[in-house]
N, C-alpha and C positions, 0 to 999 in steps of 0.2 A: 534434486528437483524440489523437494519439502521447501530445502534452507530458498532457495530463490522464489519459491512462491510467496512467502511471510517475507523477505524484501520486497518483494513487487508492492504487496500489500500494505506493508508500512510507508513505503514511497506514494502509496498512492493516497493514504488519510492524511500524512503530512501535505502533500499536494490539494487537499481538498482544504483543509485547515489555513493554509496562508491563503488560498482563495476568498474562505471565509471572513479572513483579518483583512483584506485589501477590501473587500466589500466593506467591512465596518467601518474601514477608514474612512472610504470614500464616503458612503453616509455621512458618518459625523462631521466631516470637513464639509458635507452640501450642505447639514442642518447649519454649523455653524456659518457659513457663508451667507445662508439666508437671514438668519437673525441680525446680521451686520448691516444688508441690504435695508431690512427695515429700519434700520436706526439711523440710515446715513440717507440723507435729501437725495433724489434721482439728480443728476446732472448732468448737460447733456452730454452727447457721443464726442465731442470735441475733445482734443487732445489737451489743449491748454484753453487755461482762462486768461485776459486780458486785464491787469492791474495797472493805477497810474501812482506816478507820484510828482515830486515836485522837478524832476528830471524828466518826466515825461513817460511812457506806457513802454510797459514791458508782459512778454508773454511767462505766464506761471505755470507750472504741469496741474492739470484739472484738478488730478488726484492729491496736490500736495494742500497740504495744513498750513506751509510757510507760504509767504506771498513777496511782494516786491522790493520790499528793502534785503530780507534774503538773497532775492535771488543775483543784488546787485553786488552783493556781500560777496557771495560764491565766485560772481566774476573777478572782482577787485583782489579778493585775499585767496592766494594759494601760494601760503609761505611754507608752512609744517604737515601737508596731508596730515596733521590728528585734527581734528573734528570734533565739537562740542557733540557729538552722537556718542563717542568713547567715554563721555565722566559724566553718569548718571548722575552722580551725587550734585552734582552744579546745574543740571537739568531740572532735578528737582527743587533743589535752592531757590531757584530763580522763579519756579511755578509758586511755590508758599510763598511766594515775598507778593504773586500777584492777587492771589487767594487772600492774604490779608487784607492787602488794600483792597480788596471788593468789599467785603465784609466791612472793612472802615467806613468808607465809602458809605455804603448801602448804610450802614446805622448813622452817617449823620446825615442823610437823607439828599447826596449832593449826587450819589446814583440813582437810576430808578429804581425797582423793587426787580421787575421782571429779566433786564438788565445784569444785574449783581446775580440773580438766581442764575441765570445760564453762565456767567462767568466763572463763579463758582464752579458748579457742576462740571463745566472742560475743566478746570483745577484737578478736580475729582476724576475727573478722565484718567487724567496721566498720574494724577501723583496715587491710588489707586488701585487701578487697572491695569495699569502699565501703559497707555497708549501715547501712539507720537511722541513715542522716546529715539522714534529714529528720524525724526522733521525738525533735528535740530544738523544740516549739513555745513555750517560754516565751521572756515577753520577756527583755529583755537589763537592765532595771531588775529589782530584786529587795529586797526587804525580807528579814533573816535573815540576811546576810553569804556570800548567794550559798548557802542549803541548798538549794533549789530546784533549783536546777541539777546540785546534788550528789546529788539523789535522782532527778533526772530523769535523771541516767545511772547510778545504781544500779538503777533500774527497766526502763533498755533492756538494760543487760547482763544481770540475772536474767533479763528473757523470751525472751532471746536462749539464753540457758545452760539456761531450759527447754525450749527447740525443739532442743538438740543432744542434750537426754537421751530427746525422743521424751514432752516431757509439754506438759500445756495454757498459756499462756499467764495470768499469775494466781496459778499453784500455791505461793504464796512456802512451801507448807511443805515443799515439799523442795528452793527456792533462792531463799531470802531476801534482797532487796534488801537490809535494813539487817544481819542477822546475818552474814550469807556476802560479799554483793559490797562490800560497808561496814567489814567487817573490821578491824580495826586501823587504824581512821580516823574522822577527824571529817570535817568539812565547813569545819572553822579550818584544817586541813591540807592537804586535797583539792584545795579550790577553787582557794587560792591556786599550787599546786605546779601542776596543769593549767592556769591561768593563764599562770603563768608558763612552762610549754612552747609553750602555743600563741604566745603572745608574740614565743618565739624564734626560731617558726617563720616568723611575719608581719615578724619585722623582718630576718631574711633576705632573704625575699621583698621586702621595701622596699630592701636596699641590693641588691639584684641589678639594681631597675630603677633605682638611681640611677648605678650603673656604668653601666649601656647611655648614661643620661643624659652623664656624663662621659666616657663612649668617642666618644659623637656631638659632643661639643665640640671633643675633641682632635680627630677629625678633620675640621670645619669649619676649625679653627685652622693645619692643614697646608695645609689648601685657599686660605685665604686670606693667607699669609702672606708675600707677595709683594705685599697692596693694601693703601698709603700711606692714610693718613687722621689725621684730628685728635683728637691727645686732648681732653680736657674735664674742668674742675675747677670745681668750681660753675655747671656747667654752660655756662662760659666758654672760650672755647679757650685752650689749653695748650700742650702741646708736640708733634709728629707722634710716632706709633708705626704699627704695623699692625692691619690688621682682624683679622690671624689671633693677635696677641699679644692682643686682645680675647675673642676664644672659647676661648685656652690659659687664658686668666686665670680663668674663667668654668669652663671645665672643673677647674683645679685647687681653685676651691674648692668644688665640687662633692665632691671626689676628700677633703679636708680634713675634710668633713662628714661622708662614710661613716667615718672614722676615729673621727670623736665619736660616732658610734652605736654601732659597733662595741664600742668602750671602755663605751659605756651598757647593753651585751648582755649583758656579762658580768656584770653584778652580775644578771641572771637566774636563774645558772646556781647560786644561793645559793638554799638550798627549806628545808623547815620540814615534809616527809613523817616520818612519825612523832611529828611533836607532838600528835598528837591535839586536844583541845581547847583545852588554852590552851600547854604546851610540855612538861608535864610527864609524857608518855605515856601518860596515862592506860585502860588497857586493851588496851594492845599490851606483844607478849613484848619483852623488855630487849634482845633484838637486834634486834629488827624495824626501827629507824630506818635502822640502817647498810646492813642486807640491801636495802631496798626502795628506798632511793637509791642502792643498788647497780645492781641489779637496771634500775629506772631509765635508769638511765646506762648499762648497756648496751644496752635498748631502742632508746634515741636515737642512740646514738653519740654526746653529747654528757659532755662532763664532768661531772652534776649532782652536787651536793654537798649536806648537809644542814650547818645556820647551827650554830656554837662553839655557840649559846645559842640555842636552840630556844623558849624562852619569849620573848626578844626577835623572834627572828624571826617568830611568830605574829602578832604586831599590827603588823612595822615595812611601810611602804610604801615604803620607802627607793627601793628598785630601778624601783618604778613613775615614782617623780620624775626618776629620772636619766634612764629612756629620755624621757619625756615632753620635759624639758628639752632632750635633743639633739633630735627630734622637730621643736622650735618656731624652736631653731637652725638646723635645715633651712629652715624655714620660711621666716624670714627670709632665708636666703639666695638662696633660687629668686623671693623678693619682690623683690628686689631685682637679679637677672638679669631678670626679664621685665620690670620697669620701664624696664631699660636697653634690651631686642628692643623696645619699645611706642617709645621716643625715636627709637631709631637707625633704624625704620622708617616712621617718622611723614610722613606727608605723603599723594599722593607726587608731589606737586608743590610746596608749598608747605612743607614739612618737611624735618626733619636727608636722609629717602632715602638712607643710605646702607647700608642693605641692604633686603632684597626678602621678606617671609614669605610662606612659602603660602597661596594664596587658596581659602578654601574653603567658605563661603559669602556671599551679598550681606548688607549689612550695615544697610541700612535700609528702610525701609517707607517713606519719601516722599523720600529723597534718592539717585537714581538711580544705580547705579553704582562706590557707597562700597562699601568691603571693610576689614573692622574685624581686628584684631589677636587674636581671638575665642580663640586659645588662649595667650597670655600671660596673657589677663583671667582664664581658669579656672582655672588654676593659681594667679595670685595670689589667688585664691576659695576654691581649696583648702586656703592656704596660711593667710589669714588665720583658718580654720575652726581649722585643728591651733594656730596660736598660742591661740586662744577656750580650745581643747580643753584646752591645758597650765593655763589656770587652775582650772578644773575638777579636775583631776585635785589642783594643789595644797590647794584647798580642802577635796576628801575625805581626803587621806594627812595633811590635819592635824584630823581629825575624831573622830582614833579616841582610844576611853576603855578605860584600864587595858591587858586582854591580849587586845585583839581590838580592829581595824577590820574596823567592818559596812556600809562604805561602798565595799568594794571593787568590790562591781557598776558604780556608776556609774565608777569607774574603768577597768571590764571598757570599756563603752561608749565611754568620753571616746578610751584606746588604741587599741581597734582601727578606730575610726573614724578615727582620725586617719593610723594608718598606711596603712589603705585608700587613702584620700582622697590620700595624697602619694605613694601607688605607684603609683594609675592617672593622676595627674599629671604624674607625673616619666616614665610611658611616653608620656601622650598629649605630653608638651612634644618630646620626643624624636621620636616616630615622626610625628608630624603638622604641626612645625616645623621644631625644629632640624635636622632630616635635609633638608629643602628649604631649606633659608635661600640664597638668592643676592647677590654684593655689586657694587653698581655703582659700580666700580675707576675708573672715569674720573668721577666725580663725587667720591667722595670725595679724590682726587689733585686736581683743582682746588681742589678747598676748601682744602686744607693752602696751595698754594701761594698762595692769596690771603688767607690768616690773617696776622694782625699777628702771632700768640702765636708764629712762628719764626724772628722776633729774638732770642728766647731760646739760640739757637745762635752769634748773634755776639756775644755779653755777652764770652767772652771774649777776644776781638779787638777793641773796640770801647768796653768796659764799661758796668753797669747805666745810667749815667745819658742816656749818646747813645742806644743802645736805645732805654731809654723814650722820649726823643724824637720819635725815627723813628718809634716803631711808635703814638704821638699825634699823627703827621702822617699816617699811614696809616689810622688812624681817624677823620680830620677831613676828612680829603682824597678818602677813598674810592679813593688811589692803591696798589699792589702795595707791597712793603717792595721786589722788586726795582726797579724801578722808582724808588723814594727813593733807594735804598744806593750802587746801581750806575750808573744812565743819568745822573741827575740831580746827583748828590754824588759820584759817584763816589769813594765811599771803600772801594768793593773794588772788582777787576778781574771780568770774567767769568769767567775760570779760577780765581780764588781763588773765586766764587761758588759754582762748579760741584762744586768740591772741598767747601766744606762742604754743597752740599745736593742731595748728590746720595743717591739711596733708602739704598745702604750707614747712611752716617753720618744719615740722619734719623733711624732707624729702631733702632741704636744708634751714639748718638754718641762719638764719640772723646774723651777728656781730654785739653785745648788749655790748655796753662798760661802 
């Protein structure tokens, strides 16, 4: 009776406790609900607001940020369900491009003062606070060279710039999407200049996780670098090295590739803000190109610049090709890293077994007890997708006619998908493998020692043509080479044996002239 009374009573203060948490919840989500209420203009009960444009009036949801070109977007394009809501980094790209040109703007006095300050501030909303990063619903395909997307953030910054003046949602006549937050811009300029920031931001984020990749190699590589094992050349044994000169090898070209990115980043940081329409500024003040890449580039902390030749730069894709291309070089090289973890773990009985991946789930549905390689396979899945992807992107950047490619959306798609796809790659191969990799040092230390391929150490003692002998009787005979060299033929001593093969010189050997 004791033990049940101190249950009842522990059931009952934990019961009194989440009562308590559900209460605070609910407070804090009313306090916060109310502080929102103030900030946002009363509107009324109606379901939708009423927007027109040059096609005529269409109904908007009350509550949305985006307005009429939106929502005509939403109707037109549903190619890919992904959604400019999925790549934050192009969401934000696109806001700092309009953030600058306000600030442009307002210093050469072609905004008003009150104007540029609520524009700003929605700026400041989202890029920020985080806000209406979910009011961007169009897809990520676009017909029009990406306007859509260029209006669809013209239209959250103005609603945003009318809730800081304390007016309705809608009101473009006193902060007009295309006059005021549009400004000394086109959608030739825009798109591509936020583009190319969110870009820089996503392929940061990609080589960030491909150091963690290359930091977990090197230090498998320290860990192992003590366990003998057989090299391989056409899949043939070779000559001995280390397991841990395996994963230094693997991490350095890891480490090779972030360098090719890196080098492919920069040609980012080359923009076309102020070309307006096709290069030749057409409706922006004469200093506005320098100010607003200025400007820019101090937002970011990033060096951005605007292109010698503005009209060039409005149609090239130059920059899209170079990241893509290193992109597909990644590609290929994490292919071919996990091709080598799927071999070297293959078995594990009957296979090379000479290292251990993590098991982490069962691997077949009628063959009991198999455990599959399941995160080399995904990554090379990943990997083959960003190779797909690079052709794609070549195909559009050779698409474009005259002073405009209007293909850059599906380029939008083909990069950040790719980049995506090989960052949470390059973290899952890392955090759910290579950080558990174990190697079984007394198997792969047999194996070297019962390999013909290290008669290659006595060639020069011996020369190629005895070698190959010996190590063709070792092959026919199924006998050890010591065993040949030594018991049998006795044409080394034990101690000269020991001397050349002992781990020092297998591992690096000495030059014996």
């Amino acid at each position: 009776m004791a033990k049940s009374s101190k249950k009842e009573e522990k059931d009952t203060k934990s019961a009194a406790k989440d009562v308590k948490k559900k209460e605070a919840d609910t407070s804090t989500h009313a306090a916060q609900q109310k502080v929102a209420e103030q900030k946002v203009p009363k509107n009324s009960s109606k379901k939708t607001r009423t927007e027109t444009d040059l096609l005529g009036s269409l109904e908007v949801p009350a509550d949305a940020y985006y307005g009429v070109h939106t929502v005509r977007a939403m109707e037109n394009f549903q190619i890919s369900y992904v959604t400019i809501n999925t790549i934050p980094h192009f969401i934000r790209g696109m806001v700092q491009v309009k953030k600058a040109a306000a600030m442009a703007n307002r210093r050469l006095h072609v905004l008003p003062k009150k104007k540029a300050e609520a524009i700003i501030w929605a700026c400041d909303q989202i890029l920020e606070e985080g806000r209406c990063m979910d009011q961007f619903p169009l897809d990520v395909f676009q017909g029009g060279a990406g306007t859509s997307l260029n209006m669809n953030t013209n239209e959250v910054v103005a609603n945003l710039a009318l809730e800081y003046l304390g007016e309705e949602k809608g009101s473009y006549d006193i902060i007009n999407p295309n006059d005021d937050v549009n400004m000394s811009q086109s959608t030739n300029d825009a798109y591509p200049t936020g583009f190319r920031l969110g870009l820089h931001a996503a392929v940061d984020h990609l080589i960030e996780r491909m150091d963690g990749l290359r930091a977990a190699f090197q230090v498998k590589g320290n860990e192992f670098q003590d366990i003998l094992k057989m090299g391989r050349t056409q899949l043939q044994d070779a000559v001995p090295m280390t397991l841990g000169q395996e994963f230094h090898g693997w991490g350095f070209t890891i480490a090779d590739e972030i360098k090719t990115i890196r080098e492919a980043q920069e040609h980012l940081k080359v923009i076309n803000l102020g070309a307006t329409a096709i290069g030749t500024t057409v409706t922006a003040h004469p200093d506005y190109p320098a100010l607003a890449s200025k400007y820019l580039a101090q937002l970011t902390g990033i060096d951005f610049k605007n292109s010698e030749d503005l009209i060039a730069a409005t149609s090239d894709c130059g920059a899209y090709v170079a990241i893509s291309s290193a992109m597909k070089s990644l590609a290929i090289k994490l292919t071919k890293v996990c091709n080598d973890l799927r071999l070297l773990a293959s078995g594990p009985r009957c296979g090379l077994a000479e290292i251990n991946l993590p098991q982490l789930q069962p691997g077949s549905s009628i063959m009991p007890g198999k455990v599959n390689p399941v995160i080399p396979e995904v990554t090379n899945q990943a990997s083959f997708l960003a190779i797909g992807l690079d052709q794609t992107v070549m195909l559009a950047a050779s698409a474009g006619q005259l002073e405009l490619n209007v293909m850059e959306p599906v380029i939008t798609f083909a990069l950040f998908t790719g980049l995506r796809v090989l960052s949470n790659a390059c973290n899952t191969l890392r955090t759910k493998c290579i950080d558990g990799v174990t190697a079984n040092a007394k198997r792969t230390e047999a194996m070297v020692m019962n390999s013909c391929g290290i008669v290659t150490l006595l060639k020069p003692h011996l020369g190629y043509k005895t070698c190959a002998a010996m190590a063709h009787e070792c092959y026919e005979t199924g006998k050890s080479l010591h065993q040949v060299v030594v018991e049998e033929r006795k044409m080394l001593t034990q101690e000269e044996w020991d001397k050349t093969f002992n781990l020092q010189n297998l591992i690096a050997p000495k030059f014996v002239q």
